[in-house]
Each structure stands twice: as structure tokens, then as C-alpha cells.
N, C-alpha and C positions, 0 to 999 in steps of 0.2 A: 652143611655148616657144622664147625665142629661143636661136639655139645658142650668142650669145657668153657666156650663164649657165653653161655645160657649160663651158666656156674658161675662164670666169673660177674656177668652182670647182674644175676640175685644177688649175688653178696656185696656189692656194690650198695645194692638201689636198701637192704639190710641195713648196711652199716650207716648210709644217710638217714632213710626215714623212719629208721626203726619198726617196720612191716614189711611182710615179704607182697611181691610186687600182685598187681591183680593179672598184668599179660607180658606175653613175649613176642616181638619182632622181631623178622630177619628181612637184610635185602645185601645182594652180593655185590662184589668185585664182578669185574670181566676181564677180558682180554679180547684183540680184537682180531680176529686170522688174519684177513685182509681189508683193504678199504680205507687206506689211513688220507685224513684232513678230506677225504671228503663229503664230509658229515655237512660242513659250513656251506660248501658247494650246491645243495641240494640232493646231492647223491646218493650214492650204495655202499653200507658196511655191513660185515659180515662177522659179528661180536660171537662170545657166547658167555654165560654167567657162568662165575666159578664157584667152589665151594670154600671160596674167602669171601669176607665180608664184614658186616656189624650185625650186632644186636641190640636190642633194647629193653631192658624191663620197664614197664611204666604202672601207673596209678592214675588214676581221678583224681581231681583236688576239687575242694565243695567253693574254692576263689579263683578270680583269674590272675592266677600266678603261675609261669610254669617254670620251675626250678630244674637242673639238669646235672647232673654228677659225671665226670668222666674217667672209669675208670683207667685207660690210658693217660691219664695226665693224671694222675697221683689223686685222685681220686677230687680235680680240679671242680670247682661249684660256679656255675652262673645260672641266675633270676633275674627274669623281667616279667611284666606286665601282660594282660592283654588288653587291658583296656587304658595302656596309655602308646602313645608312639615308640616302635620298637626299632631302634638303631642300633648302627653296628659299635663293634669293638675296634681295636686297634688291627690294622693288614693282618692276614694268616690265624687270626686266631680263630681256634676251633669253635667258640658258641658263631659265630659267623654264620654257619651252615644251620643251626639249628635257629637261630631266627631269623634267617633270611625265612626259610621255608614257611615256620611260623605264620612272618607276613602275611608271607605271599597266598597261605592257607586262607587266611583271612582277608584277604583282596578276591579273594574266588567265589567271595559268599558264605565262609562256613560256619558257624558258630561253634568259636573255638570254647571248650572248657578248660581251666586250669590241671597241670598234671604233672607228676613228678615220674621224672626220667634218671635211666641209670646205663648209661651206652658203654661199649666196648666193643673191639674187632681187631681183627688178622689180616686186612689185604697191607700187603706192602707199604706204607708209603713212599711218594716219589719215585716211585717205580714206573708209571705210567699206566697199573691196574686201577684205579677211578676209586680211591677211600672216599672220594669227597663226593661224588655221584651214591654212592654206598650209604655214607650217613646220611644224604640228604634223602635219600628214599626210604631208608628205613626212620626217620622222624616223618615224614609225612603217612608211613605206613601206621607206626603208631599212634597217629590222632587215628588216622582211619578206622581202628581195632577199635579203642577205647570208647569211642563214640557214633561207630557204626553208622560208620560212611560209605552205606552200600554203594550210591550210586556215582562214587567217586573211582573211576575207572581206571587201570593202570597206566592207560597213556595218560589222561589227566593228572597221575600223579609226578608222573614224569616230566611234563612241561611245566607246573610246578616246581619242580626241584631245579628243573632246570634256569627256568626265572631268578629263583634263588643266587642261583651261582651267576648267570649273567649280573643282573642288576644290585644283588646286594653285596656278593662276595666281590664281583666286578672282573670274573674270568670269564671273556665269551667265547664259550663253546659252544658245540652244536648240542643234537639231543640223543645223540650215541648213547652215553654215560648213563645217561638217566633211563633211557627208555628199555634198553636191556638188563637194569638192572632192577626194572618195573616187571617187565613180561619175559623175562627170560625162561626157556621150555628145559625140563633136565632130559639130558641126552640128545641134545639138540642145540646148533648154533640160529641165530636168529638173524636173518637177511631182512633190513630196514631201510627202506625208501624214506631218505631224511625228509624228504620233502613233503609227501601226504601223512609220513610217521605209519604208514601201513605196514605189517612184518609176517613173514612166513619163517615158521619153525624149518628149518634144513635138519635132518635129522645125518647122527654123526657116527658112523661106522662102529659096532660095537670094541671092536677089536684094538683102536684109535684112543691112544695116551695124547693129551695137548700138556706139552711140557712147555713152563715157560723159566726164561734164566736171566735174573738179576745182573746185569753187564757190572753193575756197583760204581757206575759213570753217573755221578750226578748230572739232571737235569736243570743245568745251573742257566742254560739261553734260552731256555723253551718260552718264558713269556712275551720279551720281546719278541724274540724270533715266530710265533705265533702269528702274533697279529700284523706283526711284517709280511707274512706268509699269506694273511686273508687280506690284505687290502691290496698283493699284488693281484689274487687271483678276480677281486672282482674289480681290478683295472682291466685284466684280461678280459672279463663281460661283459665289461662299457667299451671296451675295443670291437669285439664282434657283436654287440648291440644285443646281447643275450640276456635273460634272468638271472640265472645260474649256468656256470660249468657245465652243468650236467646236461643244457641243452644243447651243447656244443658237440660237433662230430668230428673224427679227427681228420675225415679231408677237407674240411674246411677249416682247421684251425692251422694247415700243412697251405689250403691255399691261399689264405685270405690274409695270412702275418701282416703284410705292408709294413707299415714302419713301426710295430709293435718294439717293446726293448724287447732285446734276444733271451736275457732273465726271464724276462715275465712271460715270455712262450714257453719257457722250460717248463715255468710253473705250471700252466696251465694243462702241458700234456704228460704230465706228471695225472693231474686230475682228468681230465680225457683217459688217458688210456686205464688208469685206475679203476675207474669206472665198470669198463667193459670186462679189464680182471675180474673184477669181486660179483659180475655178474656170470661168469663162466667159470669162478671159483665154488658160486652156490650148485651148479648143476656136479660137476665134479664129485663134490662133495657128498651131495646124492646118490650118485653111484658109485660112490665107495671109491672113486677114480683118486688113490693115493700120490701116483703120480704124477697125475695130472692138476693135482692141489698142488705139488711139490713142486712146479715147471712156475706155477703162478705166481706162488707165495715168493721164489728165486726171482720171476720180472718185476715184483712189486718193491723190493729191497734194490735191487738194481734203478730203479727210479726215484726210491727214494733218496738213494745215495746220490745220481747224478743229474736230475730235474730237480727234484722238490730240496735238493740237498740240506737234508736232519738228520743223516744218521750223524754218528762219529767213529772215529778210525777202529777202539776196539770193540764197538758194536759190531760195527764189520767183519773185524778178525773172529767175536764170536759166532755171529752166522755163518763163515765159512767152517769153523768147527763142526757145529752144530749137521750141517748141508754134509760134507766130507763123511761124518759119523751113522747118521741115517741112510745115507746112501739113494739109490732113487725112486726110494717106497714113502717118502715124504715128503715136506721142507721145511723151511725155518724161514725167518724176515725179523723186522725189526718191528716194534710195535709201540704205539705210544707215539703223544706229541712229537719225540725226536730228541736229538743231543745228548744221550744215553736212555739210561730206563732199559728195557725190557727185551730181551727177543724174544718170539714167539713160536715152538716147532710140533709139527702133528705129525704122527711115527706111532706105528706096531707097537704095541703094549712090550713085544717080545726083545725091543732094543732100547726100551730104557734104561735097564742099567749098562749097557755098553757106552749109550750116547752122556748121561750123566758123568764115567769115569771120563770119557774123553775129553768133556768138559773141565773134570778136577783137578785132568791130569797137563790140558792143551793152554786153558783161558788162565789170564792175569790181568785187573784192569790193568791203569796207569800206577794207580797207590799198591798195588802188587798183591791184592785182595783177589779171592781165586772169586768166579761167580755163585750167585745163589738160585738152586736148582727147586723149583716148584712143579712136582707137577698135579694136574688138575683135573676135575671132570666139570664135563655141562650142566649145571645146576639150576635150579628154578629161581624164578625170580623173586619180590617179595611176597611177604604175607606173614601170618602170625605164625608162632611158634607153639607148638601143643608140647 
């Protein structure tokens, strides 16, 4: 995390409360290699935390009142209570995330104290790196700090956050977002069984740059098209009388179609074979088998564009970049909800800046904006800031 975020948010949390803060939180962005939508599925994804995110300065307050200052919005102020009913604001707006979790804090049993916050961060927005999974874990990190909520676990704060954003923000995602950027390992991607929420560190090739490149395609149908996306796939469930996708094999989903709509099978082995990628993308991976990530991360974008169909045209044209640039020591894919936002490419430290020019010199969205080139390391997940 970079340390001018800790800078930027003392002088924040300063200029509001006139004291400098008593602690500091981090909790990151991610990005996800492979494994995309099926999180909702029950599935397997294959994230890692990056070293974008938020932070937090905070303080104790002796009332329940927790006031919050944002330095990203112009040094923007929302207070509410805790001991009256916490409701939301208007669609999108940022306190949203901060008391949703609040709540939900307090629906878990905790006995919240009042605290003055002073938040700020770098992931992207709209990008499809998770700002919003980011700040919901680092406000639940910061009660955690301030009042020494040992036995409040990482995945418990993750399902929290995630509550947050299902029920109060009203975006239902799965628990990717959250949970990786609860217990993310540095130098390590994290393969997470959506379904038990169980996670194994995959550790990531020293050698191994994850660049990721802002396509600058607004994700402007990702919400309907979302939940269009989840309610074909658990049609497909209730068609083969399954819990989740993920119990689903692909010769049985090749024998048993019957009168299935021909869409909603796509969808499905888009998630079927999804599956089996991100589970033979983790072994790869392991072995340093760059290639052999590269051949994956190549069928997962090819599914995505013509099953699960999210990408869009110059997402596409940039993963062919991207794939043409690296060569066969890596790959690229698209990452994120879908309909622009992000590609995602893992590549030899030794051709990023080959692969970056190519990009400068190759990629234009639509609005004739070249792409924005991030790259990144495996970072940990949250916790305080010393």
C-alpha cells in the first residue's frame, strides 16, 4: 500500500478533528486471474490482493456517533448514530458502504463504539478492481483495530462486508471481493471455494509481474446484465435439479440439455468449464507453469466473449494485444463483472515494458483514450497500519 494513502488520510482525519488519528487501516483492491462469475455459482476463483486499496485513520469517540470524512470527495462529511436506526443515503453514494457495514457490525453482536474516521484510496474505480469490497473491509477492519475485535476473523469480516453490499448497498455479489481482500497472502494468489469460503494461498512465481490495463470502456451494463447473468444460471440449476453450477459435470450438462434455451446452456458452460480452468489454473500456477496459465487464462476470455458473452469489442482487441505482446510465457483475459473494465495479464517481469509500449502504442478505446497500465504485486490482505 502506498504510504502517501497513510499521509493523505492523517491529514484528512487533522483537518476534521483537530487531533492526529490514534490508528491506521489498510485493506486492498484485487484482481482476479481467473474464475470470473463464478463466485455466485458456488465455485472456484482464483484473485490475489493488490497493493491498491484504502485506508483509514480512525479514533474513539467517548458517544455513539460515528462521523466519517472522505478524503476523495473533497473532504465530503457523513454522521449517524449508533444507537438510532442506520439507513441508507441516496443510490451510489459513498457513506452507503460505511453503514451498511456499520450495521451489519452491529447485527453480528458487537458492541459498536462511536469513532471518527478519515478514509482515502487508489484502486481504480469502475475498473472492476473491488474499491467498494476495499472500503467495506477496511471500515470493518477499523472497528476491528479500535476496539479489539480479536475474535472477529477474517472471513467473518468478509461476510460482513459482504452483507453490506448485498442487502444495504443492494449489489448482490458473491464473496470474492470481500474475502480476498480480508485474507489475501503477499506473494500469493488465493484459490477460494465460494461455497465452504475455505482458501489456499497459491504462491506466485517470483519472477511474475500481474499487469493489469484499464480498457477506459465504461462499465455502463454491468448491473443489469449481472443479474440477468445470475438468474439464467440458476435456471440452469433448477433445470438439471442441482444446488449450484458447480455441482454440475460437463457431460452431463452436453447430455442432459433436453429442452434447456440454447442461451442458458451457453451460460452454464461458460460456468462448468470455468470451473475446471481456475482449478487447473491453481496447479499451474504452482509450478510456475507460465504457459500453461497462459493457454488458460486464453480459454477463459474465449468463454467469456462467446458463452457467458461480457466482454466487449475493445476489451477484446486489448487482450489480443496484450496475448500477441507476451508471447507464450503468459496470458491475458478480461477481468471484472464484464462490458469493459479491466484486462488482466501475468508475464516475466522482463517484458513489461515491451508489453506496456505495445499497449501505448496498439490500444485506443472507442473515445480514442489510449489504456491505463497498472502493474501490480500480491499484497496482503487487511489489518492495521504501523
Amino acid at each position: 500500500m502506498s504510504p502517501a494513502l497513510k499521509r493523505v488520510a492523517t491529514h484528512a482525519f487533522e483537518v476534521a478533528y483537530g487531533q492526529p488519528p490514534q490508528t491506521w487501516v489498510q485493506a486492498p483492491g484485487r484482481v482476479n486471474l481467473i474464475g470470473e462469475h463464478t463466485d455466485y455459482n458456488d465455485g472456484f476463483v482464483l484473485p490475489c490482493a493488490i497493493n491498491f486499496g484504502t485506508v483509514i485513520a480512525a479514533s474513539p469517540r467517548p458517544d455513539p456517533v460515528v462521523r466519517v470524512v472522505a478524503a476523495d470527495y473533497g473532504a465530503e462529511v457523513d454522521e449517524f448514530r449508533l444507537d438510532q436506526p442506520i439507513q441508507p443515503l441516496a443510490d451510489g453514494a459513498w457513506p452507503n458502504y460505511v453503514r451498511g457495514v456499520v450495521k451489519y457490525l452491529q447485527e453480528n453482536g458487537l458492541p459498536l463504539q462511536g469513532a471518527n474516521l478519515a478514509l482515502t484510496g487508489d484502486v481504480p474505480q469502475g475498473a472492476g478492481l473491488s474499491s467498494s469490497a476495499s472500503l467495506e473491509v477496511a471500515v470493518t477492519q477499523a472497528f476491528k483495530t479500535l476496539q479489539r475485535f480479536d475474535d472477529l476473523s477474517p472471513t467473518d469480516m468478509a461476510l460482513i462486508a459482504q452483507r453490506a453490499e448485498n442487502r444495504f448497498v443492494g449489489c448482490n455479489c458473491g464473496i470474492m471481493d470481500q474475502l480476498v481482500s480480508a485474507r489475501g497472502e503477499a506473494g500469493s494468489a488465493l484459490l477460494i471455494d465460494c461455497r465452504s469460503h475455505e482458501t489456499r494461498a497459491v504462491p506466485m512465481p517470483p519472477d511474475v509481474a500481474v499487469m493489469i490495463v484499464h480498457s477506459r470502456v465504461r462499465r455502463g451494463l454491468v448491473g443489469s446484465e449481472y443479474n440477468t447473468r445470475r438468474k439464467q444460471c440458476e435456471a440452469a440449476a433448477r433445470h438439471y435439479g442441482v444446488m449450484a453450477l458447480r455441482d454440475l459435470s460437463l457431460a452431463r450438462l452436453q447430455a442432459n440439455a433436453g429442452d434447456l434455451d440454447g442461451i442458458v446452456r451457453r451460460r452454464a458452460r461458460h460456468i462448468v468449464t470455468e470451473n475446471q480452468r481456475t482449478l487447473d489454473a491453481a496447479e499451474a500456477l504452482a509450478a510456475g507453469d507460465l504457459r500453461g496459465m497462459g493457454l488458460l487464462m486464453a480459454a477463459s476470455h474465449d468463454s467469456m466473449r462467446d458463452d457467458f458473452e461480457i466482454t466487449a469489442p475493445a476489451v477484446d482487441q486489448l487482450v489480443a494485444i496484450l496475448q500477441s505482446a507476451i508471447g507464450p510465457v503468459g496470458g491475458a483475459r478480461m477481468t471484472g463483472g464484464g462490458f469493459g473494465g479491466c484486462a488482466v495479464a501475468l508475464l516475466p517481469l522482463d517484458r513489461v515494458e515491451s508489453v506496456r509500449q505495445a499497449v501505448a502504442r496498439h490500444y485506443r478505446a472507442p473515445t480514442g483514450e489510449s489504456g491505463t497500465v497498472y502493474v501490480c504485486q500480491a499484497s496482503a490482505g487487511a489489518g492495521p497500519l504501523t
